[in-house]
N, C-alpha and C positions, 0 to 999 in steps of 0.2 A: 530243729524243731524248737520251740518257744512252749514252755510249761503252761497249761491253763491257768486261768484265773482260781485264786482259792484254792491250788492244790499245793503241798507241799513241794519243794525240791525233789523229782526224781534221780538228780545228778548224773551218775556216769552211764545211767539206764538210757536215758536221751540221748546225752552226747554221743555213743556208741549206735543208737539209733540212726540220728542224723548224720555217722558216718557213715552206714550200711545203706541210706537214701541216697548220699548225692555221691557217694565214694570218697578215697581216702583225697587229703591235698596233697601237693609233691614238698618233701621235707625239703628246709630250707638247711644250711649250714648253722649248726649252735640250737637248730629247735630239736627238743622233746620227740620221740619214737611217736608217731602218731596212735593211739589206745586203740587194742585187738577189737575190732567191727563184732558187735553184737546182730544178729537174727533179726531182719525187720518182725514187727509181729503181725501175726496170724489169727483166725477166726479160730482155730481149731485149735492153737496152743496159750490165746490168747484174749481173746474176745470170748469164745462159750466157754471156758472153765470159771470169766469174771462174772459172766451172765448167769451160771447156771447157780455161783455162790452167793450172789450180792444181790441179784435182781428175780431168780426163776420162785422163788420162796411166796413171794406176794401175787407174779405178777405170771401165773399157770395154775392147771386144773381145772375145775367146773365152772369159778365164780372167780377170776383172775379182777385183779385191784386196780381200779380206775377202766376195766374191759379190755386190758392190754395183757395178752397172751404172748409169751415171750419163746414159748416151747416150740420148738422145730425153728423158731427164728433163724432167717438168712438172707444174707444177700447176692448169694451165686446161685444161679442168677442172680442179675438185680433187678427188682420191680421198684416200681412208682411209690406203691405202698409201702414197702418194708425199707427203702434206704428214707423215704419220709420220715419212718418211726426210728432209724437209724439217727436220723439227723438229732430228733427229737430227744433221744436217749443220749445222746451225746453232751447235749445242751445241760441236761439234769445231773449227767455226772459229773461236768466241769460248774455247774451252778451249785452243788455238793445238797442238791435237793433229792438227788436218786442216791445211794440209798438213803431212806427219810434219817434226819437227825437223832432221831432217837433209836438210831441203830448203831452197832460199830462199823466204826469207818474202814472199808480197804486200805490195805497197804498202799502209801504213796507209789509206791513206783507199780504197784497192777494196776493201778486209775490211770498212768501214766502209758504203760502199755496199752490199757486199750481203747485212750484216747488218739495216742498216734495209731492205730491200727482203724480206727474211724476214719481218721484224717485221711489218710490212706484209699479206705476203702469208698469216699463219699467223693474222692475227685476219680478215682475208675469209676464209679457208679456213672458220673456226669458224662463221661467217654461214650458208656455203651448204653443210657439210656436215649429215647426218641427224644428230639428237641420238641417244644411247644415253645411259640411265643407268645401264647396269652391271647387274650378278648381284646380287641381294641375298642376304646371308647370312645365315644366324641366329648372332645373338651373346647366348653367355654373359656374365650379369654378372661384371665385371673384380672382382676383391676391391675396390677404390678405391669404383666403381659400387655393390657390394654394401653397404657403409659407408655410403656417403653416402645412398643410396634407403631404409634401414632409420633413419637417421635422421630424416629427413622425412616419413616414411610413420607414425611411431609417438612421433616427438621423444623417441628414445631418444640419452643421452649416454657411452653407452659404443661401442665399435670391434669388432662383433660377427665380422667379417670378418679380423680380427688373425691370427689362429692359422690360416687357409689357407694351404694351400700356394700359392705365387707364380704369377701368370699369366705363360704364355711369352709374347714379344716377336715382334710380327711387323712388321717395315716403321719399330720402332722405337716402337711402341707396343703396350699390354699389353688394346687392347680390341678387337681384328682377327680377327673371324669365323673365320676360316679356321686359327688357333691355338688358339683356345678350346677348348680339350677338356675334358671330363669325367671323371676320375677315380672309379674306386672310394673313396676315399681323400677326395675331395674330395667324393662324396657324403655319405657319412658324417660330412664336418665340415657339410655343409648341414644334415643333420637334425639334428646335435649344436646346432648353432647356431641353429634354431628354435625349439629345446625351452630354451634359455635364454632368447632371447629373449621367449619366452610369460612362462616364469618372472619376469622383470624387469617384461614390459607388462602385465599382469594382475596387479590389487592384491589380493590374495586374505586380506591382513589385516581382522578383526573383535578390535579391542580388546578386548573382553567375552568373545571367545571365540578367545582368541590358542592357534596350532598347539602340540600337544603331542609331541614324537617322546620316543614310550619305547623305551627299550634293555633287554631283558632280560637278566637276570645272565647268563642259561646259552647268552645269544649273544654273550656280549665275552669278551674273552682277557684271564685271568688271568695276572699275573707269576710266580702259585709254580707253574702247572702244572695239567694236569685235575683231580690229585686235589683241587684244593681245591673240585671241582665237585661239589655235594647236592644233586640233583633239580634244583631250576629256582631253586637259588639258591647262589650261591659264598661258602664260608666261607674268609675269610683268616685264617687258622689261626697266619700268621707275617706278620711286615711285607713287604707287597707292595701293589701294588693291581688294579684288575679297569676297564680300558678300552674304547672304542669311538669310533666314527667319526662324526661328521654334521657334513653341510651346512646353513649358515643362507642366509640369503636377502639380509640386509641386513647393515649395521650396525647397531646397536643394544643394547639391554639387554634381558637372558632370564634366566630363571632356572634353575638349577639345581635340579633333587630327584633324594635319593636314599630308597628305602626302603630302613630298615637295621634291625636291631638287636644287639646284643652279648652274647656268650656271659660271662661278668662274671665278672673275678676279680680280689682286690689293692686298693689302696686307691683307686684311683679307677675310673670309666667308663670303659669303651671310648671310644676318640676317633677319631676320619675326617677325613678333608680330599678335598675337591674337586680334582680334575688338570685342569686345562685347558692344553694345548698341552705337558706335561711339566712345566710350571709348580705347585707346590702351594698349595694356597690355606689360609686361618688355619684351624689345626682346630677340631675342633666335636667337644663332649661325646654321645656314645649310651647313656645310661643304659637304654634301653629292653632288654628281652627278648623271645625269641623268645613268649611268651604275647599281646604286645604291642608288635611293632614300631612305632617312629616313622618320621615323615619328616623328612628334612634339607631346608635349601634355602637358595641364596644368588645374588642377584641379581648380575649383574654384566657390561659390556660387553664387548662381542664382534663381531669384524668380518664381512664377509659371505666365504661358503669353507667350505674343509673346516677342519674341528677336531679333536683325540681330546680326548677329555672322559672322565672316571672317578673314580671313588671308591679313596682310599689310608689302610688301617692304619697308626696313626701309633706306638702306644703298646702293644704285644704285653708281656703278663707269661705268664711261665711256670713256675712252681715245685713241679714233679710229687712233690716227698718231703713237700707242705703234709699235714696230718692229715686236714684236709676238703677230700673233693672236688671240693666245689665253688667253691675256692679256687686250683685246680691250671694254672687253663690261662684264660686272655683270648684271645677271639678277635671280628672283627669280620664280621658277617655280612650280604654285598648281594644284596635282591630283585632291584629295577631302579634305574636311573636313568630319568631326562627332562629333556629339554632344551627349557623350553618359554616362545614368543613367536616375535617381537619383543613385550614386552610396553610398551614406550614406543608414544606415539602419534604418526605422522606424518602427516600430507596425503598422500592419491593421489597418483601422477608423475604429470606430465603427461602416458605413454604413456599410461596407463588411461583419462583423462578424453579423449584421439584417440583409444584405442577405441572408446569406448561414447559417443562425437558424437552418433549416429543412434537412439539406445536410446529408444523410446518410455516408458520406466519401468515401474517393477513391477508395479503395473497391468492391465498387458498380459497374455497368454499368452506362456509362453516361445517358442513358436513363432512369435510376432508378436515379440518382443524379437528373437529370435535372427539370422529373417530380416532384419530391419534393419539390424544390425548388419555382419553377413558379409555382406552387399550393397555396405553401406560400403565396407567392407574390401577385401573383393577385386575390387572394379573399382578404385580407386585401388593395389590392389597389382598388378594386373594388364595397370591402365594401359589399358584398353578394359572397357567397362560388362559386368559378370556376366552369365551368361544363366540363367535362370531353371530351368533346370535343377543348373548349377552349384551355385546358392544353396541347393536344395533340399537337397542331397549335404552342402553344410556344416551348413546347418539339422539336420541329420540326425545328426550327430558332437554338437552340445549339448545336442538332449534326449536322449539316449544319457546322456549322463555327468549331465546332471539325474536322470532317471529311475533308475542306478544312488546316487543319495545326492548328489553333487557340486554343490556352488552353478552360478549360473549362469555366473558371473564361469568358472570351471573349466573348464566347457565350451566357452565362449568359449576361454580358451587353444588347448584340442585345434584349435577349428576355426581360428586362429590357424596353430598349426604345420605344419595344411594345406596352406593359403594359400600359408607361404613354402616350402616343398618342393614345389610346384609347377609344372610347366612353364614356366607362363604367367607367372609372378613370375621364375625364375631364368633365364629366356632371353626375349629380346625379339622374339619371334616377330611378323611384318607380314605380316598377312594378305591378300587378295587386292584389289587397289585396285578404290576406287569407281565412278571416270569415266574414258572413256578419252579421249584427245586426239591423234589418229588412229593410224599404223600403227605407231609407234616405240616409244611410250610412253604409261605412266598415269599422271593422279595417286595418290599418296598416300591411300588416307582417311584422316580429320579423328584418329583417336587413333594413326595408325601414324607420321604426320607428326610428333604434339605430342611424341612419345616419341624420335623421333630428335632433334630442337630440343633438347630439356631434358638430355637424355644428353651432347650435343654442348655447351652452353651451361653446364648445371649439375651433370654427372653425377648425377644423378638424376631421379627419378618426374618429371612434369608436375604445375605444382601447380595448385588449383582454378580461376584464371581463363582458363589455358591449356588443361585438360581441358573447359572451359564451350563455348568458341570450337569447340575438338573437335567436341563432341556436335552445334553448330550446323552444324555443315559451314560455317565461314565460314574456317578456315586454308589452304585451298584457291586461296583471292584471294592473291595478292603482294604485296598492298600491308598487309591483314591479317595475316600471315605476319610481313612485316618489322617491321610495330610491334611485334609479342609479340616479336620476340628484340631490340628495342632494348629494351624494355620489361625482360626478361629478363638484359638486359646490364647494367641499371644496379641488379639485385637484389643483396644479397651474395652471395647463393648462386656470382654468376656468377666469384666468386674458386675456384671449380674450376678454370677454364680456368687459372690460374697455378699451383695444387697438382698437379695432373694431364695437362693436356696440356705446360704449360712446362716444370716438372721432367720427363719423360720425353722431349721434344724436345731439348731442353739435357744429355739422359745421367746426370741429377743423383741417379737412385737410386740409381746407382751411386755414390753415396756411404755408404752403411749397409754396404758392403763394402771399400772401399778400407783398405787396411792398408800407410803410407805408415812407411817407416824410423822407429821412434822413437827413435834413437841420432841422426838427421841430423835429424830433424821433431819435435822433444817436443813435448806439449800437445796436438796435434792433436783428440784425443777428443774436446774441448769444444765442436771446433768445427764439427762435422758439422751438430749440427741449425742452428745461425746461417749454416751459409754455404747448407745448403738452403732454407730461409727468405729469405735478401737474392734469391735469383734471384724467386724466389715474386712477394717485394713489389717489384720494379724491374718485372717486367710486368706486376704489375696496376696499379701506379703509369700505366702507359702508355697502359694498356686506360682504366682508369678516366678520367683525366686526359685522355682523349682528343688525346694528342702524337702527334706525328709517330713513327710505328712505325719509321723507320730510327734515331731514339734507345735503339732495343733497343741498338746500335752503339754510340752518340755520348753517350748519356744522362750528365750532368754531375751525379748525384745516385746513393746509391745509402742502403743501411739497414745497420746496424751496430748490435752493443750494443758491453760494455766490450773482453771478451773479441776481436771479430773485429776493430774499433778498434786494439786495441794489434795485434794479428798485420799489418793493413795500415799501420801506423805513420801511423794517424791523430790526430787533437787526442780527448782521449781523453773515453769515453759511460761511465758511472756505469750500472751493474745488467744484467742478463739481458736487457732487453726490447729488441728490435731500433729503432731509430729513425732515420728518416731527414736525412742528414745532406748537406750541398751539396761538392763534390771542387772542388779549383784546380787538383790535381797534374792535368795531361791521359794522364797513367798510369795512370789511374782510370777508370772507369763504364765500363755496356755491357756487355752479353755475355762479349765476347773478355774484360776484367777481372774477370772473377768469382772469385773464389779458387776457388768450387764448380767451376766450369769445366776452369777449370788443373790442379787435384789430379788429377780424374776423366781427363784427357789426357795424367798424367804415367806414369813407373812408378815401382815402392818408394822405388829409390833416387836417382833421378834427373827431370830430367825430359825428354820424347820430344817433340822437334821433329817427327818422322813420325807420332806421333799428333794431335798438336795441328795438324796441316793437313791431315790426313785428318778429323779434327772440321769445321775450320772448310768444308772443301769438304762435306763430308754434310749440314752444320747451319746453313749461312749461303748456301752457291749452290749447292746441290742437283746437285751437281757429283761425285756418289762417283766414287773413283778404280775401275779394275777389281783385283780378289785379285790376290798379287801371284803370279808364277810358283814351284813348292814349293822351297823351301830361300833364297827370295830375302827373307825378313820374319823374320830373322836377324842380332843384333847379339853379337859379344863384347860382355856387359855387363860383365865386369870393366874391357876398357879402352877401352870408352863412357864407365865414373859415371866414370877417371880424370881426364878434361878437355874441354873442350868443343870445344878444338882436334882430339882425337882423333875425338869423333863427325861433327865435319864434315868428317875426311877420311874415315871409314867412307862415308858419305854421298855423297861426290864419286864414292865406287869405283860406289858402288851405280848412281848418276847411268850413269858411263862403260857400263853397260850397257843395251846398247839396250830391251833387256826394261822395264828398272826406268826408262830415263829420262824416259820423257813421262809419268809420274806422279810420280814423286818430282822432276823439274823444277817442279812446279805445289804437291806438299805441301810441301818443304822451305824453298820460301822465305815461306809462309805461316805453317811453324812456327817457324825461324830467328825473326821477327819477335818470335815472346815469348818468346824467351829472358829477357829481363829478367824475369821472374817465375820462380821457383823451384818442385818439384815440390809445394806447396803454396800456391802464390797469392802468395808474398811478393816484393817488389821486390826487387834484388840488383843489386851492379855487378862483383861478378866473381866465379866459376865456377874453381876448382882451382889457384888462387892468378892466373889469368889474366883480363881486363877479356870482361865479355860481351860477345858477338858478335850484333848483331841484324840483321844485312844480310842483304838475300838480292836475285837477282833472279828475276821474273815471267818467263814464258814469251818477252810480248813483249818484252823489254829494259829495263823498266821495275823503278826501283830501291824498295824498302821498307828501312826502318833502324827498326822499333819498331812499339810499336801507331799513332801518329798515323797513320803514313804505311800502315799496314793499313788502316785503316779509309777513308781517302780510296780506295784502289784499291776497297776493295770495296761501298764506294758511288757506284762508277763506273758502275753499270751496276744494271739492275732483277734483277740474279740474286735478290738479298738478299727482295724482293718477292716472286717467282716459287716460292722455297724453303719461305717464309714462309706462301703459299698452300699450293704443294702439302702441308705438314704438318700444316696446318688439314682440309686436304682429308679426306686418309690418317684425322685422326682422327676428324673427324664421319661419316664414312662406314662408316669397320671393314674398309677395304679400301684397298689398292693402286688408283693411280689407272690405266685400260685406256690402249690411246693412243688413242683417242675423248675420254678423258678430260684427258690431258695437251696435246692442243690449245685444248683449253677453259680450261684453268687458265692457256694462255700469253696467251690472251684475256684472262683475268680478273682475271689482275696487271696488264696492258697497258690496263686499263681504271680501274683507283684514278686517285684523283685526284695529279697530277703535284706539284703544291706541296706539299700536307702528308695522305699517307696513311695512317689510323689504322690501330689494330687493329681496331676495330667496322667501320668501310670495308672491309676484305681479308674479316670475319668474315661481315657481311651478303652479301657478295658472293658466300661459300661456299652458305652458306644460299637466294640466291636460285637458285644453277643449278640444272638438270634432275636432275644426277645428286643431289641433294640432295632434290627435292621430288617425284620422280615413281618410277618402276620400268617396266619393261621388262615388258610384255604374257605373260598366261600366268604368273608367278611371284607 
C-alpha cells in the first residue's frame, strides 16, 4: 500500500500491512528475514474505535454536523448509501479536512490504519454490491468528433467543423450528453457544412466538358451606373467596368470569356481587360462591332473561394465637334462573361473513389448503382446497418436529380447531404440492447458497443474490422472486446486520446484564448500551438511507449522545436517541428512542467499560486476544492503582481479564515511549489527584485520546496491513479460518474498493476467495466 496524500509516514505499520495483503515474498540468499506480518485492519479493531474518537464527537446525537450521523455506521452489509459515505469519509481523512484543522490530529499510523482498512473494505464493497451502469444519454457530435468522423468516413483533408460554434464543457469535457445542445445556429452550420462537404466529395469534373458559369451583363453592377445599362447588355460609355461574383471549387486554371464588341471611334480598337479580385489583367484589342461581336478569353489560375471577376474599358476616345459621326464617341460594349472549368486535369480525391467503393458501374441501373452506394454510405455514417427502408428514401433523392438532367455523381451529393444532416449521423443514438444478463443490466448490441469503443479510443466512426466483429455479435465476449481496443490502441488514429481527451483534461484549449501581458511576456503568440502540441506528444509518448503512466508526473523527456527550446532555456532545436528531446534539469518534464500548463494556471500579469493548486487538486488527485464563500476569490491585483511577498501575505489572511482555510491550507502549498516558473512556463529565481519562494506546507505537516518534492508527495498515494481513472471514465462515457459508479472506479484504480501501471492498463480497464459495456434495462 502507497501512504495517502498529506499524511505522515506510517512506516512499518504499512509495510507489515501490505505484507499481510498480498503475503510474504520468497527470501532471496543475503536478503533481510522478511518483517513479522502485522493484522490487516478491521472495522472493529480499527475503523470504529477511529470513528468513534476523531469523527462520532461532531458527527452523532440529535443535531449531527453537516447531517451526517456516523452512530451505528457500517458496512456489513454493504449498502449503496453507507460505502458512498464511506468513500466520502475517506477522501476527508486523507484530504486531512476530517478531522477539521482546528482539531488535534490522529496519530499517523491510526489515519493510516483506517485508511487501508477503507481501501480494503470499498473494493469488497464493489464485489458484493449490484452493478448499475448508469442512464445513457444521447450525445451530439463534439465539433473535435465531427472532424475527425467526416474525415474517416470520406478521407476528406479539410476541418469541415472549424467555423461551429464551441461545445459547452461539462465535467470538463466537451462531449458530455447532458450539455450537448442543439442550436438553431448550429443547425444551420450542419446543413451549411454538408453541402460543402458534398461539394468537395463528389468529383463532378468531366475535362471535355468542364462547368461553364455565365454572368449576364444585365445582372453585374456596373461602375458608371444604370444608365449604362441597354437591354440585356451594358455599354461602358466612359472608363469603368461591369463585375460579378462566383465561386470555384478548386484551385486551378479557368478561363476567362467575355462577349464584347465596341462602338469604334479614333485610331485604334476598343480595348478591355479582365478584373479579377480588383486586379487588371494585360488589355486585349475589340475590333469587333455590334454587327459582329467577338469573344475574349484568357486563361489563368485561380484559387478555390469566392472571386469578383469582370470586364474593364480601358481606352475611352471621345471627340463630339469630330465632322463624322461616326468618329465622335468609343465605347466598350459587354454581353456576358463566363468563368469556365477547372479546365486543367486532376485525379479524383480520394473522397470520390470512398464514395463510390460499392458502385457496381455504369452498367447497372441507376437504381442498382444508387442503392449500393447510400447502403455504403449510410450504415458506416450511421454506424449501425441501413434499413431498407432508409436506403429506399435516399435511392429516391438520385434518381430525382438523374431524372431532372443531373449526372449521377450529383445525385449522389444530395443523398450525401442527407446522410450527414441526419439524426442518425449527428448524434449517437444506442438503441435498445440485445441480451439481457439478469435484473440490473444489458449488454450493449454489437454496433452500439463498436461506436462508444471507437469514440472513446479514436473519436471517431468504427472502422471496417470493428464494425465486422459488430455485425457478428462477437464484441459482446470480453475477451473479443479487449483485443479490438489494444488492437485499436496501437492504430494512429488512437493519437485522439492525446489531441482530445489530454488537451481538455490538462485545460490546454484554453490556450487559443489566454492573453498573457505582452509588455511582461513578448513573443508568446508563437508559442501557443508548440506548447499545445508538447502536452499532446508526452502522452502519447506514454500511451504509446507503454511507460509507467505516473511519468505523466516524473517523465525525464519532453518535445520542443527552436522557438519553445529557447523560452525553456534548453540546448537549442533548429526549425518549427517539435522534437523530442532528453531533460537533466529535474525542473523539467511531466505535467506539473508543461509551459501549457503554467500559462493556462496563471493570470495576465502574474502568476496564481491559487489557481495552479486548485489545478493540480482537480487534475492530478480528483480532489476539487468546494466554491469559495461570495467575496472570498478576491485579490488586490495591483499589490499581488507587486511581489510575491505580498501575495503570501494576502494568502495567510485568507488562510486565517476558517471559511477559506481547509482549502487554501491544501491549494496554496501545492501552488507555492511552482512558483519557480513564471506566468508563462519560464524558470526564474526571483519575482520583484526578491528570491522566489517555493515552500509551503501540506495539511499534514509535511514540507514541499519545488516540483521535486511535489511530485514525491503526490506520488505518495494512488490519488494521481484514481483521478486519472475517473477522467477516462467521465470521458468514454459522456457522463459524470453516479456513486455506484465511483466505488467501482476506486476498485478499478486499486486494481492496475502496482509496479508499473500503463495508460492502456487504466484504459482497458475503463472499457472492461459494466458501466462501459452494458445499460440499464428499459433504456
Amino acid at each position: 500500500m502507497r501512504r495517502p496524500l498529506f499524511l505522515a509516514a506510517a512506516g512499518t505499520a504499512l509495510v507489515g500491512l501490505a505484507w499481510a495483503v498480498v503475503g510474504p515474498l520468497s527470501q532471496g540468499e543475503g536478503e533481510p528475514p522478511p518483517q513479522p506480518p502485522v493484522a490487516p485492519p478491521t472495522f472493529a479493531l480499527d475503523a470504529k474505535p477511529f470513528l468513534d474518537t476523531h469523527c462520532a464527537v461532531c458527527h452523532s446525537g440529535a443535531s449531527p454536523e453537516g447531517g451526517l450521523d456516523l452512530a451505528g455506521f457500517t458496512v456489513d452489509p454493504p449498502s449503496l448509501r453507507d460505502v458512498g459515505r464511506l468513500l466520502d469519509l475517506r477522501r476527508r481523512v486523507v484530504a486531512a479536512e476530517m478531522p477539521p484543522l482546528t482539531s488535534e490530529r490522529p496519530p499517523a499510523e491510526a489515519i493510516a490504519r483506517f485508511v487501508a482498512w477503507a481501501d480494503l473494505a470499498l473494493v469488497a464493497a464493489d464485489r458484493a454490491l449490484p452493478s448499475d451502469p448508469g442512464r445513457v444519454t444521447v450525445r451530439r457530435l463534439s465539433r473535435f468528433e465531427y472532424g475527425r468522423t467526416m474525415k474517416h468516413l470520406l478521407d476528406l483533408d479539410f476541418e469541415p467543423g472549424a467555423g461551429f460554434p464551441a461545445d459547452d464543457l461539462g465535467y470538463g469535457f466537451d462531449n458530455i450528453g447532458d450539455v450537448l445542445t442543439m442550436s438553431p445556429l448550429l443547425l444551420e452550420k450542419y446543413a451549411d457544412a454538408a453541402e460543402e462537404i458534398a461539394r468537395r466529395a463528389v468529383w463532378l469534373e468531366d475535362p471535355k466538358n468542364p462547368v461553364v458559369r455565365r454572368l449576364e451583363a444585365e445582372g453585374m453592377v456596373s461602375s458608371i451606373g444604370v444608365e449604362s445599362l441597354q437591354g440585356d447588355r451594358v455599354n461602358l460609355f466612359s472608363p469603368g467596368n461591369v463585375t460579378a461574383f462566383v465561386t470555384l471549387p478548386r484551385d486551378g486554371d479557368y478561363l476567362l470569356r467575355a462577349r464584347v464588341f465596341g462602338q469604334q471611334a479614333g485610331p485604334e480598337p476598343a480595348r478591355m481587360a479582365f478584373l479579377v479580385d480588383e486586379a487588371r489583367r494585360a488589355p486585349l484589342d475589340v475590333p469587333e462591332t455590334q454587327a459582329a461581336p467577338g469573344v475574349r478569353e484568357e486563361r489563368l489560375r485561380l484559387t478555390a473561394g469566392r472571386h469578383q471577376v469582370g470586364a474593364a474599358f480601358t481606352n475611352d476616345y471621345y471627340r463630339p465637334e469630330s465632322p463624322d459621326p461616326t468618329q465622335r464617341d468609343r465605347n466598350l460594349v459587354v454581353d456576358w462573361l463566363e468563368v469556365v472549368g477547372p479546365v486543367d486535369v486532376l485525379p479524383p480525391p480520394a473522397s470520390h473513389a470512398r464514395l463510390l467503393a460499392k458502385d457496381p458501374g455504369a452498367k447497372s441501373s441507376v437504381k442498382v448503382r444508387a442503392a449500393a452506394v447510400v447502403k455504403d454510405l449510410a450504415s458506416r455514417a450511421w454506424r449501425r446497418p441501413a434499413s431498407g427502408d432508409e436506403v429506399k428514401r435516399l435511392v429516391t433523392l438520385v434518381e430525382g436529380a438523374v431524372g431532372a438532367g443531373k449526372r449521377f455523381e450529383e445525385g449522389l451529393g444530395l443523398a450525401l447531404q442527407a446522410v450527414l444532416v441526419s439524426p442518425h449521423f449527428l448524434f449517437r443514438l444506442e438503441p435498445g440492447a440485445a441480451t439481457g444478463t439478469g435484473g440490473t443490466s444489458k449488454d450493449l448490441d454489437g454496433h452500439t458497443l463498436a461506436t462508444r469503443l471507437s469514440y472513446f479510443l479514436w473519436s471517431s466512426l468504427p472502422d471496417e474490422a470493428l464494425t465486422a466483429l459488430a455485425t457478428r455479435g462477437k464484441l459482446t465476449d470480453p475477451q473479443a472486446l479487449e483485443a479490438e481496443a489494444r488492437r485499436m490502441l496501437a492504430d494512429p488514429r488512437s493519437k485522439a486520446l492525446a489531441e482530445n481527451f489530454a488537451v481538455q483534461w490538462l485545460e490546454l484549449r484554453n490556450l487559443s484564448a489566454l492573453a498573457p501581458d505582452p509588455q511582461r511576456f513578448p513573443g508568446f503568440e508563437r508559442l501557443r500551438e508548440p506548447l499545445r502540441r508538447e502536452a499532446e506528444l508526452v502522452f502519447d509518448a506514454v500511451l504509446r511507449e507503454k511507460r509507467d503512466l505516473r511519468e505523466l508526473l516524473t517523465a525525464r523527456f519532453t518535445f520542443v522545436n527552436g522557438a519553445l527550446a529557447a523560452h525553456y532555456g534548453l540546448p537549442a532545436v533548429e526549425g518549427e517541428e517539435l522534437r523530442r528531446v532528453e531533460l537533466l534539469d529535474e525542473r523539467r518534464g511531466g505535467i506539473l512542467a508543461l509551459g501549457g500548463v503554467l500559462a493556462v494556471t496563471s493570470n495576465p500579469t502574474r502568476t496564481s499560486p491559487v489557481k495552479r493548486g486548485k489545478w493540480v487538486l482537480e487534475n492530478v488527485l480528483d480532489a476539487p476544492p468546494r466554491p469559495p464563500p461570495p467575496g472570498a476569490d478576491s485579490l488586490d491585483e495591483a499589490a499581488a503582481t507587486a511581489s510575491a511577498a505580498t501575495l503570501r501575505e494576502k494568502l495567510e489572511i485568507h488562510r486565517q479564515n476558517p471559511e477559506c482555510a481547509t482549502c487554501h491550507t491544501r491549494m496554496d502549498a501545492l501552488g507555492f511549489a511552482l512558483e519557480r516558473y513564471d506566468a508563462v512556463g519560464r524558470l526564474r529565481e526571483e519575482e520583484g527584485g526578491r528570491p522566489v519562494d517555493t515552500r509551503g506546507l501540506l495539511p499534514d505537516g509535511r514540507a514541499v520546496d519545488g516540483l521535486a518534492t511535489l511530485r514525491t508527495a503526490l506520488l505518495d498515494d494512488h490519488a494521481f491513479l484514481r483521478c486519472l481513472a475517473r477522467k477516462l471514465f467521465t470521458f468514454a462515457l459522456g457522463r459524470a460518474p453516479t456513486p455506484r459508479d465511483e466505488i467501482a472506479l476506486f476498485a478499478l484504480a486499486e486494481g492496475l498493476p502496482r509496479e508499473k501501471p500503463t495508460l492502456e492498463d487504466l484504459i482497458l480497464a475503463v472499457v472492461r467495466s459494466e458501466a462501459f459495456r452494458k445499460r440499464r434495462p428499459g433504456q
